[in-house]
C-alpha positions as CSV (number, residue, x, y, z in Angstrom):
1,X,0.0,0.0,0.0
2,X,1.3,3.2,-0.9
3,X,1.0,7.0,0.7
4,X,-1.1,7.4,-2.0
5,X,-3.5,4.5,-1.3
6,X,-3.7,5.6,2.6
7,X,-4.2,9.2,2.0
8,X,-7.1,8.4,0.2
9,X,-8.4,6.0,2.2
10,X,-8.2,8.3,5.1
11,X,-9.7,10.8,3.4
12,X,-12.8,8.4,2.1
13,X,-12.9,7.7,6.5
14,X,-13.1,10.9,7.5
15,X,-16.0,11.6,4.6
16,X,-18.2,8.4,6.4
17,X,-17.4,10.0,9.7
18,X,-18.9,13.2,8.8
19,X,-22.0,11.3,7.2
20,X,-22.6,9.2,10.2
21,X,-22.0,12.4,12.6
22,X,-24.7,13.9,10.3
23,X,-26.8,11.1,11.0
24,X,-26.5,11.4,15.3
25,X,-27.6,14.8,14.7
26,X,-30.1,14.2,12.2
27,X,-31.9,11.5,14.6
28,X,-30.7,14.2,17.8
29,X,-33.2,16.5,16.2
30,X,-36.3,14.3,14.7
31,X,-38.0,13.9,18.0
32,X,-38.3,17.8,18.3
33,X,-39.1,18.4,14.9
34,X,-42.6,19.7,14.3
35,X,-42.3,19.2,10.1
36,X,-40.6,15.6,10.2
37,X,-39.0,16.8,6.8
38,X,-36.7,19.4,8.1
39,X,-34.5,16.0,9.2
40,X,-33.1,16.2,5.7
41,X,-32.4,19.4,6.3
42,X,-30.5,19.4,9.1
43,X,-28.6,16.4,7.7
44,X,-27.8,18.1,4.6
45,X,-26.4,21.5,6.5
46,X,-24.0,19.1,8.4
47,X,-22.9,17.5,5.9
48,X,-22.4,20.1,3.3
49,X,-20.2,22.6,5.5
50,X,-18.6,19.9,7.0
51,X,-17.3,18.5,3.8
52,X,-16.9,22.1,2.5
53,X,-14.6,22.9,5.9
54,X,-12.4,20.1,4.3
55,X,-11.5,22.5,1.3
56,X,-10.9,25.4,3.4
57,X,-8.1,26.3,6.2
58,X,-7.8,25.7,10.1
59,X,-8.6,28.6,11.5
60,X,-8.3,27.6,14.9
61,X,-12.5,27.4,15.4
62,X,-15.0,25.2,15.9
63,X,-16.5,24.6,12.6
64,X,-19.6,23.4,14.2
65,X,-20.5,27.1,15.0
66,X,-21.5,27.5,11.2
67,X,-23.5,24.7,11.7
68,X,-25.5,25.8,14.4
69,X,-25.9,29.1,12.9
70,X,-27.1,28.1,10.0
71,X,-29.9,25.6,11.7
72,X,-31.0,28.5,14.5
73,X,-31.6,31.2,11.2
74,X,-33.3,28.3,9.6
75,X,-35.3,27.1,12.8
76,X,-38.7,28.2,11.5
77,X,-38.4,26.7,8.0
78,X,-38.4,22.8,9.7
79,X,-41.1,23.8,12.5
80,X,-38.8,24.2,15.3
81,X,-38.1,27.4,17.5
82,X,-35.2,29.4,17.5
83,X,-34.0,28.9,20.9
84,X,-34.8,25.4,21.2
85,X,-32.8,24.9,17.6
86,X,-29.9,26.6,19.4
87,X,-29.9,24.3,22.5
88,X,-29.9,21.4,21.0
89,X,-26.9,22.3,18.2
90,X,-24.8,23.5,21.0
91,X,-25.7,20.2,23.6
92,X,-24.8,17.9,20.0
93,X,-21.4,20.0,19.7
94,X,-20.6,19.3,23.3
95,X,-21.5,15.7,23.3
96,X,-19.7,15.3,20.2
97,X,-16.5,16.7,21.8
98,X,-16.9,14.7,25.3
99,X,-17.3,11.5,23.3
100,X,-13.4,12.3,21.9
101,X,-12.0,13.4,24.7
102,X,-13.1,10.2,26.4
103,X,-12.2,7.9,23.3
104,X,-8.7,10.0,23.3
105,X,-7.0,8.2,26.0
106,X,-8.0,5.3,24.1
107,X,-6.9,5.8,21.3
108,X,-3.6,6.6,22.5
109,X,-3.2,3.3,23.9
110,X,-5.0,2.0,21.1
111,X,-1.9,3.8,18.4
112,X,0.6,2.0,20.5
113,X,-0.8,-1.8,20.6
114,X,-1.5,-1.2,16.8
115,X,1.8,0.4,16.3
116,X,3.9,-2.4,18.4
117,X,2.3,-4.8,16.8
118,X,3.6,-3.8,13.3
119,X,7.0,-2.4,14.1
120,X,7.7,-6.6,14.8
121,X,6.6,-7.5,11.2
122,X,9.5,-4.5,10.3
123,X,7.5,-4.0,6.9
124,X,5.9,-0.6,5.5
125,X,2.5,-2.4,4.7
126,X,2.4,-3.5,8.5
127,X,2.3,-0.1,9.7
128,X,0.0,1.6,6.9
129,X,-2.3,-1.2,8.0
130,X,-2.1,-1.0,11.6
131,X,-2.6,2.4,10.8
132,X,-5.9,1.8,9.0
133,X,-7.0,-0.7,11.9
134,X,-6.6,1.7,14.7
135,X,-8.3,5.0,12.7
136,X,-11.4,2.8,12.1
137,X,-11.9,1.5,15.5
138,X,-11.2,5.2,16.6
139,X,-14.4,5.8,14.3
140,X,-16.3,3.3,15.4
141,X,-15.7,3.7,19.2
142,X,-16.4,7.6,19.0
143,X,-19.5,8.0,16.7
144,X,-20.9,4.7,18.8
145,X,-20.3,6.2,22.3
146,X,-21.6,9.3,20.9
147,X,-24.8,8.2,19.9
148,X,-25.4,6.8,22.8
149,X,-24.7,9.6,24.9
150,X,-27.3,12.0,22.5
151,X,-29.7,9.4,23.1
152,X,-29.4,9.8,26.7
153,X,-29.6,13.7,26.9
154,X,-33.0,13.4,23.6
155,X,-34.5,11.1,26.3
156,X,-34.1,13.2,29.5
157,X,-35.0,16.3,27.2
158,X,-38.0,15.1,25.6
159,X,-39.5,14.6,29.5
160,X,-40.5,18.1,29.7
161,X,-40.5,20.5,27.1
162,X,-41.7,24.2,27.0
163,X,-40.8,27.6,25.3
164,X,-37.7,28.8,26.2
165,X,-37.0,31.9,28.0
166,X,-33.2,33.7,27.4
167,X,-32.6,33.4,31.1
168,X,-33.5,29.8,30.9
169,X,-31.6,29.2,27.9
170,X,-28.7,30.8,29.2
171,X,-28.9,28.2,32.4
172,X,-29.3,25.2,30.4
173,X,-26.1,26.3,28.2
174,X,-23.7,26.8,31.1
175,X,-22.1,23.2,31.2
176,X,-22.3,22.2,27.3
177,X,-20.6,25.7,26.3
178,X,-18.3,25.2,29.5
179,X,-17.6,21.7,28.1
180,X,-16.9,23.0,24.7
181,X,-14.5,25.5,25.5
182,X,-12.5,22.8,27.9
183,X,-12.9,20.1,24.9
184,X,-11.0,22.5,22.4
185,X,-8.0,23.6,24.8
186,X,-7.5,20.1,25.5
187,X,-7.7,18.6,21.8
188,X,-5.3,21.6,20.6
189,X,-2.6,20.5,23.7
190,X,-3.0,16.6,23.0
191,X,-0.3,17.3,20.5
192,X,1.8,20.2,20.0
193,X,4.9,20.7,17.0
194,X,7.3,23.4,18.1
195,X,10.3,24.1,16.9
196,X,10.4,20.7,14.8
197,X,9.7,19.2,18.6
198,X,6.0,16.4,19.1
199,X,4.8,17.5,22.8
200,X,2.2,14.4,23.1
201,X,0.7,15.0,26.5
202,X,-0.4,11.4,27.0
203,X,3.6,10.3,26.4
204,X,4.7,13.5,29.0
205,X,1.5,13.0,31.4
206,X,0.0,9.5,31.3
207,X,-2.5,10.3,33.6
208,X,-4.0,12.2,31.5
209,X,-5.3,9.0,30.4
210,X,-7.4,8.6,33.0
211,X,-8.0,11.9,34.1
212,X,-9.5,12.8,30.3
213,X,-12.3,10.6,30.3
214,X,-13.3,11.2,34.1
215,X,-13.8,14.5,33.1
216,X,-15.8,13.9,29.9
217,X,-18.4,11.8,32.4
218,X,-18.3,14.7,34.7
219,X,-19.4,17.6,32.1
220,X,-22.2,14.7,31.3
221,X,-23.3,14.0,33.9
222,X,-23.8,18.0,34.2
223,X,-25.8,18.2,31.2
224,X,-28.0,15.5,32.4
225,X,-28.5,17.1,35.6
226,X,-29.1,20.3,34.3
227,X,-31.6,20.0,32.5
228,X,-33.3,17.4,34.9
229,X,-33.0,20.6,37.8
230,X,-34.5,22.7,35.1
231,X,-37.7,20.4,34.6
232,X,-37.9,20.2,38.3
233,X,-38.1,24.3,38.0
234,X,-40.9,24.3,35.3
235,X,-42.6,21.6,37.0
236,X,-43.0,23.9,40.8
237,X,-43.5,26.7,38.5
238,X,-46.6,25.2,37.1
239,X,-47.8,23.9,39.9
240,X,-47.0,27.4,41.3
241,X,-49.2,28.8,38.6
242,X,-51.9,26.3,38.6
243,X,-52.1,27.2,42.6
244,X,-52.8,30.8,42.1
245,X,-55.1,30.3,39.3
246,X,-56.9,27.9,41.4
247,X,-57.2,30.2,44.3
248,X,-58.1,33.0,42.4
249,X,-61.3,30.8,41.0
250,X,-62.5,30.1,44.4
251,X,-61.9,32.9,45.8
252,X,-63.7,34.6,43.3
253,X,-66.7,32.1,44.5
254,X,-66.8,32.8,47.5
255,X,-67.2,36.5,46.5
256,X,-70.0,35.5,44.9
257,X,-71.2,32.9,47.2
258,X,-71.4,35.8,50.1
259,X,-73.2,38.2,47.2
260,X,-75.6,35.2,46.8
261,X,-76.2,35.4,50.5
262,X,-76.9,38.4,49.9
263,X,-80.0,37.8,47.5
264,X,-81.5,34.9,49.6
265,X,-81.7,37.4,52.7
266,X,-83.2,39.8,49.8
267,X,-86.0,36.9,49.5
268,X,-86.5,36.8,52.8
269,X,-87.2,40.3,53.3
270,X,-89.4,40.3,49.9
271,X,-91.6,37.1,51.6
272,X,-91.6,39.2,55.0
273,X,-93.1,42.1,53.1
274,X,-95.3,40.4,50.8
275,X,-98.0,41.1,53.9
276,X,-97.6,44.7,53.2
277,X,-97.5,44.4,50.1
278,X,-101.0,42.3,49.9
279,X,-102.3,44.7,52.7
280,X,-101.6,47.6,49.8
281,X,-103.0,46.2,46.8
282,X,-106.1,45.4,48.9
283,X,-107.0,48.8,50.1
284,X,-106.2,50.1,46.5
285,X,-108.7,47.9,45.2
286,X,-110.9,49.0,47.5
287,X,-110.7,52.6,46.7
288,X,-110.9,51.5,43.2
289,X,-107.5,53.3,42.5
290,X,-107.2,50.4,40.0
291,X,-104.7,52.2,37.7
292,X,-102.4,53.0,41.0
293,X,-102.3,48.8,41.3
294,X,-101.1,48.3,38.2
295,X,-98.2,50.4,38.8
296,X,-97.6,48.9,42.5
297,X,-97.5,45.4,40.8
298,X,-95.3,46.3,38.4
299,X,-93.0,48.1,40.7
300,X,-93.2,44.6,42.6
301,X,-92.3,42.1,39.2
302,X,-89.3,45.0,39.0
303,X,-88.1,44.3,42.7
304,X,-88.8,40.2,42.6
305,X,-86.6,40.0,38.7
306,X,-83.1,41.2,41.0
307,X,-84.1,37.5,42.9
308,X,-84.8,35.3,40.1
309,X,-81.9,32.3,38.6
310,X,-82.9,31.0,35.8
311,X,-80.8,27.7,36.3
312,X,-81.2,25.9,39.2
313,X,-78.8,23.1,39.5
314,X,-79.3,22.1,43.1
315,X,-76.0,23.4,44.4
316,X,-75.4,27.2,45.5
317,X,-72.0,26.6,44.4
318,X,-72.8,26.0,40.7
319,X,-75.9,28.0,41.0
320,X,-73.9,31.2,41.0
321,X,-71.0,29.6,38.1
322,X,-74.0,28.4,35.7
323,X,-76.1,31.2,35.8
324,X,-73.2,34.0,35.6
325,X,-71.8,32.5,32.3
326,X,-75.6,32.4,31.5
327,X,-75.7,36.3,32.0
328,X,-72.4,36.1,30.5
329,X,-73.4,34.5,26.9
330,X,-76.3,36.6,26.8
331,X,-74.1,39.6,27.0
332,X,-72.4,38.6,23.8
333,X,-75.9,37.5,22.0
334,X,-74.8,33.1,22.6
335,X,-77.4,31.0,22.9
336,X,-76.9,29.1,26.5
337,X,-78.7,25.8,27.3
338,X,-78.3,24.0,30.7
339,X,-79.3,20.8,31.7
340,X,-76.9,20.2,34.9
341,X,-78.0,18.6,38.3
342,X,-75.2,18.7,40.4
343,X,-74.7,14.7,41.9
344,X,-76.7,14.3,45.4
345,X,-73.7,12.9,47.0
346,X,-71.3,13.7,49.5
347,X,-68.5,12.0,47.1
348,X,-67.8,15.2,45.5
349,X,-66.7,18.3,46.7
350,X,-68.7,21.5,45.3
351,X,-65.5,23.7,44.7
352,X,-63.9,21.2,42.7
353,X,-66.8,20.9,40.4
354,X,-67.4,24.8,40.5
355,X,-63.3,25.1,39.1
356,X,-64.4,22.6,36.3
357,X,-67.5,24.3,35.4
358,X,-65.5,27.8,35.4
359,X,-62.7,27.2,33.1
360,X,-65.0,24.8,30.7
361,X,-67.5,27.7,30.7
362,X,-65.3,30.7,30.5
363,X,-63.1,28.8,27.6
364,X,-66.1,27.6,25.4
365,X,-67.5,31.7,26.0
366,X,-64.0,33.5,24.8
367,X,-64.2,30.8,21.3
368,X,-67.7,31.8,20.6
369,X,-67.1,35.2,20.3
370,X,-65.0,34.5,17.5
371,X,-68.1,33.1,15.6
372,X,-70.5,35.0,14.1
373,X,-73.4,36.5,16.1
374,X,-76.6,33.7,14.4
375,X,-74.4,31.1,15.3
376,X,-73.0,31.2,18.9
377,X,-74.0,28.6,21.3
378,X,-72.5,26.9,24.6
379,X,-74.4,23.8,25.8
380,X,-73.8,22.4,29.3
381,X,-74.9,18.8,30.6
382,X,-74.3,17.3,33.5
383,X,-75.4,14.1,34.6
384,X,-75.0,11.4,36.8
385,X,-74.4,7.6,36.1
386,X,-73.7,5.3,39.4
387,X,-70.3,6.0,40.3
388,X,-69.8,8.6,37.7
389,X,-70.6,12.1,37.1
390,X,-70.3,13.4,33.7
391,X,-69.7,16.7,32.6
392,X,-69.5,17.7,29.0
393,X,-70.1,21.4,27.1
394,X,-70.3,21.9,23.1
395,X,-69.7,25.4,22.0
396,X,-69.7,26.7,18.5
397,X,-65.9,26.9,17.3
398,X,-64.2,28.7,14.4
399,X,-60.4,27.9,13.2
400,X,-58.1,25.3,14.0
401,X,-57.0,23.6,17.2
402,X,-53.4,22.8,17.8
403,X,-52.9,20.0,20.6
404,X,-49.7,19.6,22.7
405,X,-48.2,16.2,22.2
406,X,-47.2,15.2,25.8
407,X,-50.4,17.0,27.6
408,X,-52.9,15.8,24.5
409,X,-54.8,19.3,26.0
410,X,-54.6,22.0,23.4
411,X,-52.1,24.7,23.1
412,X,-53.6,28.4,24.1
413,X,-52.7,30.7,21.2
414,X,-53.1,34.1,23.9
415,X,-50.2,36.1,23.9
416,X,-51.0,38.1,26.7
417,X,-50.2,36.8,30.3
418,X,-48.9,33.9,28.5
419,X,-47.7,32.4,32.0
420,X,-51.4,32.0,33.0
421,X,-52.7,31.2,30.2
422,X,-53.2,27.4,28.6
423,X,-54.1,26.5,32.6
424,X,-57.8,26.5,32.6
425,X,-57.8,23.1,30.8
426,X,-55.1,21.8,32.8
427,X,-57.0,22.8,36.1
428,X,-60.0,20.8,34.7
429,X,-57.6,17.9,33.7
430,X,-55.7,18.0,37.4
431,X,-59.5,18.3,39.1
432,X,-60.7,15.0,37.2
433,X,-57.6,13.0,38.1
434,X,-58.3,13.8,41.4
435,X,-61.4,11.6,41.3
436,X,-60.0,9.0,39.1
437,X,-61.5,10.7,36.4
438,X,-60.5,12.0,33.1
439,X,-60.5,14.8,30.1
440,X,-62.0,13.7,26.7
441,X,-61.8,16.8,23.6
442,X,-63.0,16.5,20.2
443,X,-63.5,18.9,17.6
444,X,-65.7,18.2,15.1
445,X,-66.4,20.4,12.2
446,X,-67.7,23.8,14.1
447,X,-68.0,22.3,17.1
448,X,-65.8,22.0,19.8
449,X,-66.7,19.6,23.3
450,X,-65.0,18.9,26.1
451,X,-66.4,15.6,28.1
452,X,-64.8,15.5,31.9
453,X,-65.4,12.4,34.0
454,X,-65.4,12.1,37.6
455,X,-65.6,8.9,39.6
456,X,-67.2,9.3,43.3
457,X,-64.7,9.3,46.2
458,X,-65.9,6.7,49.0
C-alpha cells in the first residue's frame, strides 16, 4: 500500500465520519421536529459545511458554529423554535466533543498496541495497516459512544419540554458551552509541534489517560443534571401557577357565594313584606285606585326580577358559576342551554366541580365570540351515572385547534399573560384525576366539546 493508497483511504474515512455524525444529529433532532422533513435538512447543512470545511483552512474554530448558525436562522423553516434549535446544536457539539476526549485516552493506547504490533513485522504495509485498523476502531468507538450519549440527553429532554425563556436558555447552556471550550483547549494541547519538537501529552502525562475521560463523564453527567433541575423548575412553577389560578377561582366564588347570601336574605325580606304588600294592593282595590295597582305590581315584578336564577342546579356553588356564564353569553348575544344537576352525593366536593365548570364555561365563552353572532352557542350537561358524574359542554368553534403532544390538552394561542394562560384546561384535567377521572376533547367540524369524568370518592 502506498502513501497514495492511505491518504485516500483516510480521506474516504473521514468523509463516512462526517456522514454518520450527520446522522447522530439528524436523529438528535427528529423527535423535536414539528415538520418531520426538516431532518433532511438538518442532515444536509451538516454535511455540506462539513465536507466544504475540508477545502478550506484551520482557522483555529470550531467549525460546528456555522453549523448551528445556519440551523437557529433556519429554525422556523423545519417547525422548530429558535432557541430550542440553538440548544440542541450546542448540547450535540458538546456531546460530540466529550465522546473524543473520552475515546482519546484510548486511542492513545490503542496507536501503541497497533503500532507495536507492526514495528515486529518491520515492513511498511504493517504499519499503513495497523494504521488503517486503529483509525477505524477510533471511528467506530467515538460516533458509537456518541450516539449513545445523545440518546441519553434526547431522552431526559424530551421529558418536559416548553418555550424557552433567554434566562433559561442561558442556564441550560452553562455546562455544554463550558464543556466545549474545555474540549477544544485540551484537543489543541494533546499534540503540539514546536520548533520541529511532538509534545504528546499522554507520552509527557500518562494520567491524563485517566484523568480525560473522568472528566468527559463529569461535564455529562452535568448536562444530564441540568436539565433534569430545570424540569424540576418548570414543573413547581406550574404547579406554582396552577395554585394561584386555582385560588383566584374560588376565591372569586366565595365573592359570589357571600353576594348570593346576599339575594337569599333579599328573598326573605321580599316574603316578609309580601304582607304589606298584599295589605296595599287590597286597600287600592278598594278605593278603586285600580290604575295605582297596576303600577304597585309592576314596581313589585321589577323588585322580585333582582331575585330570580334562571338555572337551578341544586348546588349554591354552581348555582352562582351556571347562571353567571348564562348572564355572560347573553351579553355577547350566545345561545346558552343547561341541563346540569349537580350529583346528590357527598363523594364530591362543590368547589372542585365549580373550578371545572368555570374554566370549561369561561373557555367555550372567549371561542364563541369568535363566531358570528346567528351562530353562537355553549351547551352544558351534567349528569350522573352510578359511580360517575359526567360533565361535558359543546360550544360553536371557528379555526383550527393545535394539541400539545405530551399534555394531549390543546395549546392556548393568547399572547398576553402567556404564564397563565393554557391553565384553565389543565386545572380541569388535574381536578378529574383527582377523582380517578379524566378529560375527553374532540373537535368536530364547528363544534368543539369537552367531556370530563369524575368517579365518586368513597
Amino acid at each position: 500500500m502506498s502513501d497514495a493508497d492511505l491518504s485516500l483511504f483516510l480521506k474516504g474515512m473521514t468523509g463516512i465520519e462526517i456522514i454518520l455524525y450527520s446522522a447522530c444529529m439528524s436523529a438528535f433532532f427528529y423527535p423535536f421536529l414539528k415538520r418531520k422533513k426538516g431532518v433532511v435538512v438538518v442532515f444536509g447543512v451538516h454535511t455540506v459545511l462539513y465536507f466544504a470545511n475540508l477545502f478550506l483552512p484551520d482557522c483555529g474554530l470550531p467549525f460546528m458554529a456555522p453549523v448551528i448558525a445556519v440551523l437557529t436562522a433556519g429554525a422556523k423553516g423545519f417547525g422548530m423554535d429558535k432557541k430550542h434549535t440553538f440548544l440542541l446544536g450546542v448540547l450535540f457539539y458538546c456531546v460530540r466533543i466529550l465522546s473524543g476526549l473520552a475515546v482519546a485516552s484510548v486511542n492513545f493506547f490503542a496507536n501503541n498496541v497497533f503500532l507495536k504490533a507492526a514495528a515486529k513485522e518491520e515492513t511498511q504495509e504493517a504499519v499503513f495497516h495497523a494504521v488503517l485498523y486503529h483509525y477505524g476502531v477510533t471511528v467506530t468507538l467515538q460516533v458509537g459512544l456518541c450516539a449513545v450519549m445523545l440518546y441519553f440527553v434526547g431522552r431526559q429532554w424530551q421529558k418536559k419540554r416548553k418555550p424557552l425563556h433567554t434566562r433559561e436558555l442561558c442556564y441550560l447552556l452553562l455546562t455544554p458551552v463550558t464543556g466545549i471550550l474545555f474540549g477544544t483547549v485540551i484537543f489543541r494541547l494533546l499534540i503540539v509541534v514546536k520548533d520541529h519538537t511532538v509534545f504528546d501529552l499522554f507520552e509527557q502525562f500518562p494520567v491524563f489517560g485517566a484523568i480525560l475521560p473522568l472528566v468527559a463523564l463529569l461535564f455529562y453527567a452535568g448536562i444530564l443534571i441540568t436539565i433534569a433541575s430545570y424540569q424540576k423548575m418548570t414543573d413547581l412553577q406550574e404547579e406554582r401557577e396552577t395554585f394561584f389560578v386555582e385560588q383566584q377561582q374560588v376565591h372569586a366564588i366565595q365573592e359570589r357565594m357571600a353576594q348570593e347570601e346576599q339575594f337569599y336574605d333579599g328573598v326573605r325580606q321580599m316574603r316578609h313584606e309580601m304582607k304589606n304588600h298584599m295589605t296595599n294592593i287590597k286597600g287600592l282595590i278598594k278605593s278603586g285606585s285600580y290604575a295605582d295597582v297596576e303600577q304597585y305590581i309592576d314596581k313589585m315584578d321589577e323588585s322580585m326580577s333582582t331575585f330570580a336564577l334562571t338555572v337551578s342546579t341544586g348546588n349554591a356553588v354552581t348555582d352562582v358559576i351556571v347562571n353567571d356564564k348564562r348572564t355572560a353569553a347573553e351579553k355577547q348575544k350566545t345561545t346558552f342551554t343547561a341541563d346540569f344537576i349537580y350529583p346528590a352525593s357527598d363523594g364530591y366536593h362543590a368547589y372542585d366541580v365549580g373550578i371545572i365548570l368555570n374554566n370549561l364555561l369561561q373557555n367555550a365563552l372567549e371561542a364563541v365570540a369568535l363566531v358570528q353572532e346567528n351562530e353562537r352557542y355553549v351547551s352544558l350537561t351534567g349528569k350522573r351515572k352510578k359511580r360517575f358524574f359526567l360533565i361535558q359542554v359543546k360550544n360553536a368553534f371557528a379555526g383550527e385547534v393545535a394539541f400539545d403532544e405530551r399534555t394531549g390538552l390543546p395549546v392556548s394561542t393568547k399572547k398576553e399573560d402567556s404564564a397563565l394562560h393554557g391553565i384553565g384546561l389543565s386545572n380541569v384535567k388535574r381536578m378529574a384525576e383527582k377523582y380517578a377521572g379524566d378529560v375527553d376533547i374532540k373537535v368536530q367540524k364547528n363544534e368543539f366539546c369537552v367531556t370530563v369524568i369524575l368517579q365518586e370518592k368513597n
